[in-house]
C-alpha positions as CSV (number, residue, x, y, z in Angstrom):
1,X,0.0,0.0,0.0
2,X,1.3,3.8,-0.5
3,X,1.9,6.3,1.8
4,X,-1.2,8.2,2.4
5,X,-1.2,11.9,3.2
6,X,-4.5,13.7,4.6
7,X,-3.9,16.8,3.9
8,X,-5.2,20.3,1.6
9,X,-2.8,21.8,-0.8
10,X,-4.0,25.1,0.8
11,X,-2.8,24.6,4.3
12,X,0.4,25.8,4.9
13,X,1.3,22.6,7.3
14,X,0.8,20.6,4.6
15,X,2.2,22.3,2.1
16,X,5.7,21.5,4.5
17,X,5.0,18.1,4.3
18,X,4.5,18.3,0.6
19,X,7.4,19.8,0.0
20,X,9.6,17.1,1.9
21,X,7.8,14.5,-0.3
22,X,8.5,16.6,-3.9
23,X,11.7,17.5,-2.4
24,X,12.6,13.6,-2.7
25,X,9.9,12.4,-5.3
26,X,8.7,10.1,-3.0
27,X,5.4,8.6,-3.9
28,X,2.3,8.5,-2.2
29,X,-1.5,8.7,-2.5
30,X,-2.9,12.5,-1.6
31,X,-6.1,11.9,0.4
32,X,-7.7,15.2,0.1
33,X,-9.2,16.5,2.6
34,X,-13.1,18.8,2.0
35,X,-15.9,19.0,4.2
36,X,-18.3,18.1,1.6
37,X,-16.5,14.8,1.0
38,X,-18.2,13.3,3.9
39,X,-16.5,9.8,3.6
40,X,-12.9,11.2,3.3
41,X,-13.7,13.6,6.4
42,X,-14.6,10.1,8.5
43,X,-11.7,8.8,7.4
44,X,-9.6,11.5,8.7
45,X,-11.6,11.9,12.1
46,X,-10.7,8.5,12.7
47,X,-7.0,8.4,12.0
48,X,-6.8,11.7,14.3
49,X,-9.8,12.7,16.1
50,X,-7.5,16.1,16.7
51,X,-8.6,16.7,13.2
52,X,-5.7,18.6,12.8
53,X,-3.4,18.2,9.5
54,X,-1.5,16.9,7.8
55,X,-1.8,13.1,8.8
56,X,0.6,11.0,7.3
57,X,-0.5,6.9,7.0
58,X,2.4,4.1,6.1
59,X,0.5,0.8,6.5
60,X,-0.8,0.5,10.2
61,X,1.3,3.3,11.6
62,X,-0.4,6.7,11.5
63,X,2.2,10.0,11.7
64,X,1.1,13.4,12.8
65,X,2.7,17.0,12.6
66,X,4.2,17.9,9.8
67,X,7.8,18.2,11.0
68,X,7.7,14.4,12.2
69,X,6.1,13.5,9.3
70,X,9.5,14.9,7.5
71,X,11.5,13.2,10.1
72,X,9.6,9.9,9.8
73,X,10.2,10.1,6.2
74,X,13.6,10.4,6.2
75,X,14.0,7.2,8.6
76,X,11.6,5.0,7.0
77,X,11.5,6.2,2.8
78,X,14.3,8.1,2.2
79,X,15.5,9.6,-0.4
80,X,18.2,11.4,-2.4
81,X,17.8,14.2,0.1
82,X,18.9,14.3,3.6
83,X,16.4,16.9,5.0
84,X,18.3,15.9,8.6
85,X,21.3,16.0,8.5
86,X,23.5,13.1,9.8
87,X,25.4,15.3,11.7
88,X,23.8,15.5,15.1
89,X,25.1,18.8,15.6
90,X,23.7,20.3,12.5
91,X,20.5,18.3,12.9
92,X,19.8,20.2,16.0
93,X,20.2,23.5,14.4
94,X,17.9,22.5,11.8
95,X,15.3,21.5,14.1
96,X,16.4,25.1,15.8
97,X,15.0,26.7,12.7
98,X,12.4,24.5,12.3
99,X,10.9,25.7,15.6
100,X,11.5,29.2,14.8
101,X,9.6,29.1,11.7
102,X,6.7,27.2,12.9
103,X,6.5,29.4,16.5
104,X,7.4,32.4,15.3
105,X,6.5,32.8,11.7
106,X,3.4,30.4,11.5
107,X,2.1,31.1,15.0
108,X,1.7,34.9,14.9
109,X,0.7,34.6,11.2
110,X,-2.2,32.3,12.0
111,X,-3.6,34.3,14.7
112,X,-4.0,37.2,12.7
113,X,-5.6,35.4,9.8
114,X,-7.8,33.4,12.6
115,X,-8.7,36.4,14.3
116,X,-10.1,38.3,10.9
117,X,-12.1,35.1,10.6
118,X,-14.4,35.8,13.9
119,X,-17.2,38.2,14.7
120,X,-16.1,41.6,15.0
121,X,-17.4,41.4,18.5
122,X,-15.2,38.4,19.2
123,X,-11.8,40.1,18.2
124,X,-8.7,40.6,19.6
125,X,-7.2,43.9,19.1
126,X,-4.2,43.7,21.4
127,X,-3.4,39.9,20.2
128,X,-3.5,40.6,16.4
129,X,-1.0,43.5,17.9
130,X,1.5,41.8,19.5
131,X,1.4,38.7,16.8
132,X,2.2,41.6,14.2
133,X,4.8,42.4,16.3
134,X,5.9,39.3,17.2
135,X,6.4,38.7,13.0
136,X,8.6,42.2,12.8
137,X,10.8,40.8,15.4
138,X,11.2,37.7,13.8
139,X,11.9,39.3,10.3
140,X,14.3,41.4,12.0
141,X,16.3,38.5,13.5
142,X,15.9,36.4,10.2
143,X,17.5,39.2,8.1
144,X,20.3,39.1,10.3
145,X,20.7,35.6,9.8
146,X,20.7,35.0,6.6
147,X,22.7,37.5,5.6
148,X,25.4,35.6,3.4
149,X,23.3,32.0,3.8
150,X,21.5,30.6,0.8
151,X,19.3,28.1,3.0
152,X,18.1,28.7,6.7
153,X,21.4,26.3,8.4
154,X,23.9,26.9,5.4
155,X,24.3,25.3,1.7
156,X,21.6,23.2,2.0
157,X,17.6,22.9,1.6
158,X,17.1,21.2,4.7
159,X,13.7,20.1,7.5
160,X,14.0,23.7,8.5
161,X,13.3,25.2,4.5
162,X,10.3,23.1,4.2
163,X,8.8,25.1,6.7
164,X,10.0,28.5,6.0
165,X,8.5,28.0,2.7
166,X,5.1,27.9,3.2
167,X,5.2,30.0,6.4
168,X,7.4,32.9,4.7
169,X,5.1,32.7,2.0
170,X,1.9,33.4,4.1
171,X,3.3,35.5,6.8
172,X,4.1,38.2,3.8
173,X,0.6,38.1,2.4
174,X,-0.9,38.4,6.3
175,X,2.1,41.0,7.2
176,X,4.8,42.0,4.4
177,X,8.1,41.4,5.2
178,X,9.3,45.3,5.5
179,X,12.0,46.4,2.3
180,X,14.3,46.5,4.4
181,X,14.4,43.0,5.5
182,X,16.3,42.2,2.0
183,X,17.8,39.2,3.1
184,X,14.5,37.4,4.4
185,X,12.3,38.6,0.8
186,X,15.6,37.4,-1.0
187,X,15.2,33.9,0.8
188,X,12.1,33.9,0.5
189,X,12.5,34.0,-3.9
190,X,14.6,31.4,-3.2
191,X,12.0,29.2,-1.4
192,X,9.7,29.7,-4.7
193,X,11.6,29.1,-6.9
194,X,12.7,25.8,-5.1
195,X,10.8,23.0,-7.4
196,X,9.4,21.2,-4.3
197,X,7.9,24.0,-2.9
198,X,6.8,25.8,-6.2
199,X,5.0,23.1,-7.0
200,X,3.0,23.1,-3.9
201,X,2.3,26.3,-4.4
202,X,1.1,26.0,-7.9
203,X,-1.8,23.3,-6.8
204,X,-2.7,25.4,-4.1
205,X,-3.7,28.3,-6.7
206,X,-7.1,27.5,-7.2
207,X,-7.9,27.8,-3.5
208,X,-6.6,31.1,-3.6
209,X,-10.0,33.2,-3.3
210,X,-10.4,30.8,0.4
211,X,-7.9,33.4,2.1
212,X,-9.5,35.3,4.3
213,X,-7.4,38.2,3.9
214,X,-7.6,38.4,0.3
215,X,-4.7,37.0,-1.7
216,X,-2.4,39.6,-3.4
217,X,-2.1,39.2,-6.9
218,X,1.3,38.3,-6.9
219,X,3.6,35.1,-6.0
């Protein structure tokens, strides 16, 4: 049987996880998820009742979180690419970075884009605030970092890439990455124009009018 992936090319988690499998061509069946597909949505609530994706499924073993998912991969199908390094040392800073991305990239990303979602009586002022904030700072430290790198722990596209792809790529449509930040936009041109990730992005396009912020015509 195939790997299975639960996932929606729109979700930025899953788009890491896609990545990770483009990144290596590894093959699998994409179980898509959509809430009028009643059938595939049982499915799903009964792998992880969390309902929270993606889900990765390998014959009886069910993997969850999209940075173990990468790090499953690489143990039990891998490929070409060595998105942890051996090194233990640089492994660790590449799970460093991953955590970065996801806590301080995705995190204050999606509670901006969450809170737009709710009732205008239900909204939080002062959080959307600080997460805006919270996304300057990060830039800030990023563009320090990456000044002279061409990946996010050195010459190559690692675990930690995977998820500043698709987080980069949001967090500037929810919050653009200020001009003078060259060296984070310059990464991020990198990151789509990597063939893993632009091809994630490219099957997402259709979903495009779903954001609630309203895409920019651009990317």
């Amino acid at each position: 049987m195939p790997l299975q992936l639960y996932a929606h090319p729109f979700s930025s988690y899953c788009q890491k996880a896609l990545t990770a499998l483009y990144e290596n061509g590894t093959p699998f069946e994409m179980r898509k998820l959509a809430y009028d597909d009643p059938q595939i949505m049982a499915e799903f609530a009964a792998l992880w009742p969390i309902k929270r994706f993606p889900v990765l499924v390998d014959g009886e073993r069910t993997v969850i979180e999209a940075s173990i998912i990468i790090e499953y991969l690489g143990l039990y199908h891998p490929g070409p690419v060595a998105l942890v390094p051996a090194d233990p040392r640089v492994a660790l800073e590449v799970r460093m970075m991953d955590r970065f991305f996801d806590n301080y990239i995705s995190t204050p990303q999606q509670k901006i884009v969450f809170d737009s979602m709710r009732e205008a009586t239900e909204r939080d002022a002062r959080g959307v605030a600080d997460a805006r904030a919270m996304l300057d700072t990060a830039y800030a430290w990023l563009d320090k970092r990456m000044a002279g790198r061409e990946w996010a722990v050195g010459e190559h596209f690692t675990l930690a890439d995977c998820a500043a792809a698709p987080f980069l790529f949001y967090a500037d449509w929810t919050h653009p990455i200020d001009p003078a930040f060259a060296h984070v936009r310059a990464y991020r041109q990198r990151l789509l124009a990597r063939p893993s990730f632009a091809r994630a992005v490219d099957e997402a396009r259709p979903y495009r009018p779903l954001f609630p912020l309203g895409a920019p015509d651009r990317d």
